[in-house]
Kinemage of the C-alpha trace (Angstrom):
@kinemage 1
@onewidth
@group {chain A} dominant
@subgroup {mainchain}
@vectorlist {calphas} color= white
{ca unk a 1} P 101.131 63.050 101.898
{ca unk a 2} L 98.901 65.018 104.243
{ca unk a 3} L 98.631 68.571 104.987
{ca unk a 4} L 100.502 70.158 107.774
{ca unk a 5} L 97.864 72.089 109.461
{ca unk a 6} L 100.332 73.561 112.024
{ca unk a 7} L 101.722 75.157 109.233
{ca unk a 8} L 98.648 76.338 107.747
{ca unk a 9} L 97.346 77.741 111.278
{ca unk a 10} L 100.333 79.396 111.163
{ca unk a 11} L 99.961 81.735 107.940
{ca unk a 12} L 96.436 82.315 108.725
{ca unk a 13} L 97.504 83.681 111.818
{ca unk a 14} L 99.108 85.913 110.030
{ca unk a 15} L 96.482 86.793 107.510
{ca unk a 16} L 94.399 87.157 111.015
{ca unk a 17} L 97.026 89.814 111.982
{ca unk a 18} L 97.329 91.794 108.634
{ca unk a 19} L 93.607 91.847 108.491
{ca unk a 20} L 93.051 93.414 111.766
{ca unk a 21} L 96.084 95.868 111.175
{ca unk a 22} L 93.738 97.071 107.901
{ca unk a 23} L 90.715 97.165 109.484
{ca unk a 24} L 92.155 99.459 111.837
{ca unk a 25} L 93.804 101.350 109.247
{ca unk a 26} L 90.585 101.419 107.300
{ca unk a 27} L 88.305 102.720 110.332
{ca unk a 28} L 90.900 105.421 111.772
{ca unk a 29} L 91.202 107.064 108.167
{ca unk a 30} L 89.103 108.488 105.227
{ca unk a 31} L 90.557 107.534 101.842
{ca unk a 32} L 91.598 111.061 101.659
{ca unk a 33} L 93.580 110.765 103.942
{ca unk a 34} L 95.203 107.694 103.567
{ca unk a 35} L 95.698 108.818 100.302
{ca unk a 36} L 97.524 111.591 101.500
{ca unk a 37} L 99.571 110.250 103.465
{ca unk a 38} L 102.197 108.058 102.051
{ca unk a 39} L 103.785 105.582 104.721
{ca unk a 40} L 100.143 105.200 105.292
{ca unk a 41} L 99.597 104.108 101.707
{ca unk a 42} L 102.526 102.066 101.565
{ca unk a 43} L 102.258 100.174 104.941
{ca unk a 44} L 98.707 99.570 103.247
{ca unk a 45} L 100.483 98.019 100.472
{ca unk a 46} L 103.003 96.407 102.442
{ca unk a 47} L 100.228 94.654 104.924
{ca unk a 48} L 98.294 93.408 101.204
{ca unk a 49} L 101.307 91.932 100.141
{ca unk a 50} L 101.666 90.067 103.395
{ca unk a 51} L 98.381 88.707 102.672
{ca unk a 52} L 98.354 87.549 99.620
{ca unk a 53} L 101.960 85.969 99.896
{ca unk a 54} L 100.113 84.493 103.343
{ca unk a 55} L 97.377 83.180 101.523
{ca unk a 56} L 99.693 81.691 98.692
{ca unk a 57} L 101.803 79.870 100.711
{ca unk a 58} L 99.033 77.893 102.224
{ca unk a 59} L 97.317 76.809 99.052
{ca unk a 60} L 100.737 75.840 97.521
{ca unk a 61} L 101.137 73.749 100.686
{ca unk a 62} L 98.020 72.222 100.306
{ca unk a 63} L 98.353 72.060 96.600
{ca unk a 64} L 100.967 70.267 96.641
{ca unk a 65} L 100.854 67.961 99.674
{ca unk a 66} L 97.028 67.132 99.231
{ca unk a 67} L 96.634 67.394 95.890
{ca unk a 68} L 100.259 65.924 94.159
{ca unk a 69} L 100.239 69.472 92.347
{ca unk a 70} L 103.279 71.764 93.112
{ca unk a 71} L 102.299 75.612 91.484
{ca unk a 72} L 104.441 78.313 91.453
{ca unk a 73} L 102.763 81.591 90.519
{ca unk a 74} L 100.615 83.276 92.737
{ca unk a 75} L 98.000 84.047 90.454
{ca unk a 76} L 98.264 80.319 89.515
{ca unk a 77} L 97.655 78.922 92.937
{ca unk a 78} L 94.254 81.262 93.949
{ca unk a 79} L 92.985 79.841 90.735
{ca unk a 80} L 93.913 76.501 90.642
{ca unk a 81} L 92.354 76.460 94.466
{ca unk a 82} L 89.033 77.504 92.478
{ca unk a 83} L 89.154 75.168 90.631
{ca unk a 84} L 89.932 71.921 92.848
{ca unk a 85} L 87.029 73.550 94.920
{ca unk a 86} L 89.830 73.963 98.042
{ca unk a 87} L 87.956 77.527 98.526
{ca unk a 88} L 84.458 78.310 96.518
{ca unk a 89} L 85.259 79.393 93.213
{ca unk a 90} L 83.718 82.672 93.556
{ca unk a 91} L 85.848 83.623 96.792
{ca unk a 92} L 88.805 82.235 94.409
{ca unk a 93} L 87.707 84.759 91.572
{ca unk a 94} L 87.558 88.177 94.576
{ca unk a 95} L 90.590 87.434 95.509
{ca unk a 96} L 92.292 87.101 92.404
{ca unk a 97} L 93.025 90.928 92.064
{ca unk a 98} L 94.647 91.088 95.333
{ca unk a 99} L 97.461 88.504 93.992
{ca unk a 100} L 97.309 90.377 90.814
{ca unk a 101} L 98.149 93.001 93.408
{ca unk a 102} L 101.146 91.916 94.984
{ca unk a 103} L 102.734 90.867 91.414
{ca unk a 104} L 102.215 94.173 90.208
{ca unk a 105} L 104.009 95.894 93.305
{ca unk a 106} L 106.968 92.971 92.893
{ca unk a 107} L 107.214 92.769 89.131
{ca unk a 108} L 105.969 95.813 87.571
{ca unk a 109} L 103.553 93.624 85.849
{ca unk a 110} L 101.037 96.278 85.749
{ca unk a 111} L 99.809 99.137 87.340
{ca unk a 112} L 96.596 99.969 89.427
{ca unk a 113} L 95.345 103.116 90.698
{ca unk a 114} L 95.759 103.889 94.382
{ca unk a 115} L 91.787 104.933 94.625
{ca unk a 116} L 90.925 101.844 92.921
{ca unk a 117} L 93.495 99.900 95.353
{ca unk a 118} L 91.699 101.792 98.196
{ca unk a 119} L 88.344 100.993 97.036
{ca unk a 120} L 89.222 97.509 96.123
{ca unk a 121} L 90.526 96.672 99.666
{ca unk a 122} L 87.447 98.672 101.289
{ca unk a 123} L 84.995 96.372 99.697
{ca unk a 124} L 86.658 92.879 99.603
{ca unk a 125} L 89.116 92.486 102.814
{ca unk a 126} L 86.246 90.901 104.597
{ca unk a 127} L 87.245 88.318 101.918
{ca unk a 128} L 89.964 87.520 103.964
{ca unk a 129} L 88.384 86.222 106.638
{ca unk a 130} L 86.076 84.351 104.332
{ca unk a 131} L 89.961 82.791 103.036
{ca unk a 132} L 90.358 81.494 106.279
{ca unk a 133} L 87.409 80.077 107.243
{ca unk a 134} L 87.126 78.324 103.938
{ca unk a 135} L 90.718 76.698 105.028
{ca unk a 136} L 89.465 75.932 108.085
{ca unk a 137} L 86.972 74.175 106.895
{ca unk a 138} L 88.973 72.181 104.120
{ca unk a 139} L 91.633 71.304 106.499
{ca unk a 140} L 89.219 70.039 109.427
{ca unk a 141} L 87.906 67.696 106.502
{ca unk a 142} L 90.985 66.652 105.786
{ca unk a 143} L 91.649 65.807 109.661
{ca unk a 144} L 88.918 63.974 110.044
């Protein structure tokens, strides 16, 4: 089977979107006072789990239709995409936490400090962009 990169252009629009919605969210505010704030905090939140469900679903598509390997857990799929070298295993490995992320808001799993959330997404959302480009680049091999 072969990849569906309508599909795929698809959720990294949406990354695209999220990411420039946090970028903006990012430059407008100091951490105080995003910390202060909390719809600010949570539409943070919100827009990460966005992501990282965005970012999910296209690996899982291309898990499963390029590589015969259907995953189901989200912190299963960024590493397994490490792994089969579908993104660089270190780009894999920074965006790890921010699956760990979205489980933890979902399930409880475990908690993380809004500063360290904060700082976290401060340092490592350009990563997102790097996620896309790194699909881009997988799926144009795949087209070729």
């Amino acid at each position: 089977m072969s990849i569906d990169t309508e599909r795929i252009n698809r959720f990294l629009l949406e990354i695209k979107s999220r990411h420039r919605e946090i970028s903006a969210l990012l430059a407008e505010n100091t951490d105080e006072e995003i910390l202060g704030e909390l719809w600010r905090l949570k539409g943070l939140k919100y827009s990460l789990i966005e992501v990282a469900e965005a970012m999910a679903s296209v690996l899982q598509h291309i898990l499963a239709k390029d590589m015969g390997e259907p995953v189901t857990g989200y912190a299963e799929t960024i590493i397994r995409a490490g792994e089969l070298r579908i993104l660089p295993a270190e780009l894999s490995k920074k965006l790890k936490p921010f699956f760990d992320f979205r489980n933890s808001l979902i399930h409880r799993y475990w908690i993380i400090s809004d500063p360290k959330l904060l700082f976290l997404v401060r340092e490592n959302s350009p990563d997102f962009d790097a996620f896309i480009y790194a699909i881009q680049v997988y799926a144009s091999s795949k087209a070729s």
